[in-house]
C-alpha positions in Angstrom: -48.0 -33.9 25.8 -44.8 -35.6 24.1 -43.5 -33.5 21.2 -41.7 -35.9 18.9 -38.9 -34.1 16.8 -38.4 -36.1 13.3 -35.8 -35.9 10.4 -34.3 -32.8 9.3 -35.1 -30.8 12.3 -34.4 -33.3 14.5 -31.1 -33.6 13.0 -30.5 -29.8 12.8 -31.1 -29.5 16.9 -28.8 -32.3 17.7 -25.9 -30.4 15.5 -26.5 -27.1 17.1 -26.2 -28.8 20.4 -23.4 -30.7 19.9 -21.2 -28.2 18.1 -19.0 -25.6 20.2 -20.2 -22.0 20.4 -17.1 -19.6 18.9 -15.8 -18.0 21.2 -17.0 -14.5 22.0 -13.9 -12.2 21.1 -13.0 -14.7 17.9 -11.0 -12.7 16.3 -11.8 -12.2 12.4 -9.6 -13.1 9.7 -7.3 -10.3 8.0 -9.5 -9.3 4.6 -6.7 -10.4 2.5 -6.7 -13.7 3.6 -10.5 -13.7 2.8 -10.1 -11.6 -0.7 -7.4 -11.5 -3.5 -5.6 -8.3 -3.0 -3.1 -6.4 -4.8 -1.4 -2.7 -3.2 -0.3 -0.7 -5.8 2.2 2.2 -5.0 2.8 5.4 -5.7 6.0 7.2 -5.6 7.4 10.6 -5.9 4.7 12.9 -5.4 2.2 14.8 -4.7 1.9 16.0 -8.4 -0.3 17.6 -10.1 -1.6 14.8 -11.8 -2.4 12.6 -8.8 -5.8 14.5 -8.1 -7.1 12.6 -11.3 -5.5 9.1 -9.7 -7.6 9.8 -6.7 -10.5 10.5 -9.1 -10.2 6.7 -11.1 -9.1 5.0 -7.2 -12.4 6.7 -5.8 -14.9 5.9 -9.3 -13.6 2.2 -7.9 -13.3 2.2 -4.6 -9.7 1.1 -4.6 -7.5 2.5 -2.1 -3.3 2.8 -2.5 -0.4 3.7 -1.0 1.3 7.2 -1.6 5.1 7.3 -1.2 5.5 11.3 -1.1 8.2 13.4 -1.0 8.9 15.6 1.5 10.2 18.3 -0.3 6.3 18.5 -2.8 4.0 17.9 0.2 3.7 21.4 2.2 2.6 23.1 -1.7 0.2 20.5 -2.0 -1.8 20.3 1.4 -5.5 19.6 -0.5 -4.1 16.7 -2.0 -2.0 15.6 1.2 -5.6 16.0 3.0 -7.6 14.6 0.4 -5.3 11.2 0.4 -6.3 11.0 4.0 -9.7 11.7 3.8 -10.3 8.8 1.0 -8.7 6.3 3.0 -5.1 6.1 1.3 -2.0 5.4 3.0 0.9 7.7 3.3 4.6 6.3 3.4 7.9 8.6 3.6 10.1 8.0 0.4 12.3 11.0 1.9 12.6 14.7 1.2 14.4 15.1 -2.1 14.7 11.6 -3.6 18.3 10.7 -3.0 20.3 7.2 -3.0 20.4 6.8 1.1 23.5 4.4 0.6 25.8 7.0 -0.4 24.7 9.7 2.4 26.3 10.1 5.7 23.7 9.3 9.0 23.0 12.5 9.6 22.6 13.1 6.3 19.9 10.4 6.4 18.1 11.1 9.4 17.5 14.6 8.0 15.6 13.1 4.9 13.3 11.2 6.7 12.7 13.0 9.7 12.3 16.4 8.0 9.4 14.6 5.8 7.8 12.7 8.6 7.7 16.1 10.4 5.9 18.0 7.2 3.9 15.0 6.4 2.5 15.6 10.5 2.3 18.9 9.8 0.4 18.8 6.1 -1.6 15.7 6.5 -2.1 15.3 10.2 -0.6 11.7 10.2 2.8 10.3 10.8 3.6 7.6 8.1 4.5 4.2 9.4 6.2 3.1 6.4 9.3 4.1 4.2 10.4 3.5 0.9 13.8 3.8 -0.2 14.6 5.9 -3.4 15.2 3.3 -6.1 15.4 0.5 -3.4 18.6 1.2 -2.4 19.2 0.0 1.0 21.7 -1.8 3.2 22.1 -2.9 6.4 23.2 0.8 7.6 20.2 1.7 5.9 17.8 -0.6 7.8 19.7 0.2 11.1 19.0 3.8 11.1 14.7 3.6 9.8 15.0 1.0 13.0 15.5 4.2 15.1 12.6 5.6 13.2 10.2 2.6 13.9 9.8 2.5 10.2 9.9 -0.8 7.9 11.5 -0.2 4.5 8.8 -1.1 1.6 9.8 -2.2 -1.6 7.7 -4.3 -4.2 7.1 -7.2 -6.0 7.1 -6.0 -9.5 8.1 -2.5 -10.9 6.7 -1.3 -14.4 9.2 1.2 -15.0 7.0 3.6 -16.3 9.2 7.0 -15.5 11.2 5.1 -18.1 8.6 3.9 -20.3 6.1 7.4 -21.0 3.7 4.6 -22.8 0.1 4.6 -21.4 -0.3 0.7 -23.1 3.2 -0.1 -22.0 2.3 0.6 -18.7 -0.9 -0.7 -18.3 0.4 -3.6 -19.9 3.5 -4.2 -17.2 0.9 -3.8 -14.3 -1.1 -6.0 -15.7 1.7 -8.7 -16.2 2.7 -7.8 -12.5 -0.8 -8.4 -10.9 -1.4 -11.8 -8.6 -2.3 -12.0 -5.3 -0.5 -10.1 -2.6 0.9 -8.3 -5.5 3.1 -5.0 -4.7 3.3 -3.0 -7.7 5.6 0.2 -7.8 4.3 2.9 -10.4 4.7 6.6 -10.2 1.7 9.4 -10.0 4.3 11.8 -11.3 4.1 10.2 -14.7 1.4 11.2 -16.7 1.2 8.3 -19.3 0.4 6.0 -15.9 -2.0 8.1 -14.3 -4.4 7.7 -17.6 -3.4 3.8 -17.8 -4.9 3.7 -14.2 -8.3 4.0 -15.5 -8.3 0.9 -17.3 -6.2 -1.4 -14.9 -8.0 -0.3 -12.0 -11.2 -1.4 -14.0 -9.7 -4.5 -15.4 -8.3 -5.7 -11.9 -11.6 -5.4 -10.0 -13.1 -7.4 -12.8 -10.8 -10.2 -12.0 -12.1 -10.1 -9.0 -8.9 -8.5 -7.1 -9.1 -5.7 -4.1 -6.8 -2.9 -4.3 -5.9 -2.2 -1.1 -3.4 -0.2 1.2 0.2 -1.8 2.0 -1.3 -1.7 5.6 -4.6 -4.3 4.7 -2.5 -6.3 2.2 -0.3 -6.9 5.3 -2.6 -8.2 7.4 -1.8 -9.6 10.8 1.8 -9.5 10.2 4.0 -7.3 11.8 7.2 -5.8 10.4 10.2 -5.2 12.3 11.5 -1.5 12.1 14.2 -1.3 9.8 13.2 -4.5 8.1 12.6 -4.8 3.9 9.7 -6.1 2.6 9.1 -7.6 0.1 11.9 -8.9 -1.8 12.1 -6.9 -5.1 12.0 -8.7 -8.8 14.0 -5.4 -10.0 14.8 -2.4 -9.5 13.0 1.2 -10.7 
C-alpha cells in the first residue's frame, strides 16, 4: 500500500531532508553574544562590607569580579572562600595599592607576585587577571604582567564613588555607565556603593542585562599577557 504524504508534512520531510545536520562538536556561542552583559568590578578589598555585596549579587544571581589586595586577603579567608564558592572571579590589583609606574621591577614583581601567592594560598585559585592601581600603566608595566601571564584590566566607565560617598550619586553613575559589554569600576570598600548595589543590581536585571564575570563577558577572546583591556573613559 502507497502512503501519499500531502501539504504541511510533506513539506516539513522534504526540509528535514534537505537541510545539513550541525555538525556534532558545533561549538556553542559565548553567552554574551547571546545575552546583554555588563561585568562590574570591584576594587580594593576584601572589606568588611563586601559580605553584604555578596548578599545583593547572590539575592540576583549576578556574579562580579573582585580586584583584591593582597595585603587584606589572608585576614579575610571566609570572604576570599566565599567569592569562590558563589562563582565570582578574582583578579590581582597588587599588595598595597601603589602607582606601578613609579616603582622599580623588582619592586613590581613583588606586588603582584606576593598577592598571587596569598590569593593561592587563601582562596585556592591563581587569578588570571590584573588590574592596575588607578590605571596606571605603561609599556614597562605591560612588559613585566607579560612574564606573569596576566592581562591588565581596566574599564569602560568609572563612577568615582571613593570620591563621591553618595549612595544616589553612585547608583546614578553606574547607571549612566551601563550598555552592553559594559565594564564598570566601583569599589566594595565604600560603603555608600555597597547599599546603591541593591537597587542597580535590581534595576539592571530588569533591563534585561546579565551581570557577569570579566571572564564570560570576554567570551571567546583571548588576551595577550601584558595586554590592557578595555580602553578607559577616565580614570578612578
Amino acid at each position: 500500500m502507497r502512503v501519499i504524504v500531502r501539504g504541511a508534512l510533506a513539506l516539513a520531510l522534504t526540509t528535514s531532508l534537505l537541510a545539513p545536520a550541525a555538525p556534532a562538536n558545533a561549538k556553542p556561542k559565548p553567552y554574551c553574544e547571546l545575552h546583554k552583559c555588563i561585568a562590574l568590578t570591584f576594587d580594593d578589598g576584601p572589606w568588611p562590607y563586601t559580605p553584604a555585596l555578596l548578599d545583593t549579587l547572590k539575592k540576583h544571581k549576578a556574579k562580579a569580579t573582585f580586584f583584591v589586595l593582597g595585603r587584606k586577603v589572608e585576614s579575610r579567608a571566609d570572604m576570599m572562600k566565599r567569592m569562590v564558592d558563589e562563582g565570582h572571579e578574582i583578579g590581582n590589583h597588587t599588595w598595597d595599592h601603589p602607582d606601578l609606574t613609579k616603582l622599580t621591577d623588582e619592586e613590581i614583581l613583588s606586588e603582584i607576585s606576593s598577592t598571587q601567592q596569598v590569593i593561592q594560598d587563601v582562596a585556592g585559585i591563581t587569578p588570571t587577571f590584573m588590574r592596575p592601581p588607578n590605571g596606571a600603566t605603561n609599556t614597562r608595566v605591560g612588559s613585566l604582567m607579560k612574564s606573569f601571564g596576566l592581562p591588565q584590566i581596566l574599564w569602560t566607565g568609572s563612577t568615582l564613588d571613593w570620591q563621591a560617598r553618595n549612595t544616589k550619586v553612585i547608583r546614578d553613575r553606574t547607571l549612566k555607565y551601563a550598555k552592553r559589554n559594559a565594564v564598570i569600576l566601583l569599589h566594595d570598600i565604600v560603603p555608600e556603593t555597597v547599599t546603591a548595589m541593591s537597587t542597580v543590581v535590581d534595576t539592571l536585571t530588569k533591563k534585561g542585562y546579565k551581570l557577569v564575570t570579566v571572564s564570560t563577558l570576554l567570551g571567546d577572546r583571548e588576551l595577550k599577557p601584558g595586554e590592557a583591556w578595555p580602553k578607559p573613559e577616565k580614570k578612578k
